[in-house]
C-alpha positions, -999 to +999 in steps of 0.1 A: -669-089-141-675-058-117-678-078-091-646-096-093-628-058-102-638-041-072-633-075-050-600-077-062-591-036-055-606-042-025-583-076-014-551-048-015-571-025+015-554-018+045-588-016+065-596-047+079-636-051+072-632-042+032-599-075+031-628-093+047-654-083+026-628-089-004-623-125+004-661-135+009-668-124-027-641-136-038-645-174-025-680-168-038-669-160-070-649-194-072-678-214-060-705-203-083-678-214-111-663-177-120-639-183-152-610-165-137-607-186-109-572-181-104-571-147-103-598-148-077-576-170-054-546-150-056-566-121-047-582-137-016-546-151-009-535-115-010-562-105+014-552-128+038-519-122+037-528-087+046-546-096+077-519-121+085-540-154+079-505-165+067-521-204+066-551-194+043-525-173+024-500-202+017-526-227+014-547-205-019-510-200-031-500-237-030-537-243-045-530-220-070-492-235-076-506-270-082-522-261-115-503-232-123-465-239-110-452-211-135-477-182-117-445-158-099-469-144-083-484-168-064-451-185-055-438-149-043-468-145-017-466-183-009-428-173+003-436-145+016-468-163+039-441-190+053-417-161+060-439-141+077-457-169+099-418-182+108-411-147+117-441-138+140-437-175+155-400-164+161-411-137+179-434-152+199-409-178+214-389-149+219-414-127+235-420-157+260-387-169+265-381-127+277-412-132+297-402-159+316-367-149+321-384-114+334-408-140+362-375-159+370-357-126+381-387-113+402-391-146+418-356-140+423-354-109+433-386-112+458-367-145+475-333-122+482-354-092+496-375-114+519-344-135+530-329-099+539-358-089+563 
């Protein structure tokens, strides 16, 4: 049961290595058959979420979900996962649809000074 406490403080870090650590006990501790399975998901679902593994995220909330489809919790993070991955792929396209507008206008901008020489 210590184990599981400080895995589970540890799965709402902000330093990268202890979310990591966090998960890896945790997904041991559902392996090896620990009773409170659940809560051991949701704290590895948290973890990832925090280190923006949105897919592992939504996929232990959606496990989670399955069995349990009245845990708020778990259907709060699983919404917040999708959000978050839709809103970094958003910004992505974005950020490559500036980028190639920015390479359009240098192309363009290199063709009309060399035309002027």
């Amino acid at each position: 049961d210590n184990t599981f406490q400080y895995a589970f403080a540890l799965s709402k870090s902000r330093d990268k290595s202890e979310l990591q650590y966090a998960i890896s006990m945790l997904d041991s501790l559902v392996k090896n058959g620990y009773e409170h399975q659940v809560d051991c998901m949701f704290g590895s679902a948290t973890a990832h979420y925090l280190l923006q593994e949105y897919d592992d995220a939504r996929f232990l909330c959606e496990a989670i979900l399955r069995t349990r489809p009245e845990n708020e919790a778990a259907a709060q993070l699983h919404t917040a996962s999708v959000s978050a991955k839709d809103d970094r792929e958003e910004k992505m396209a974005r950020d490559i649809a500036i980028g190639g507008a920015a390479a359009v206008a240098a192309v363009g901008l290199a063709l009309l000074l060399g035309k002027k020489r």
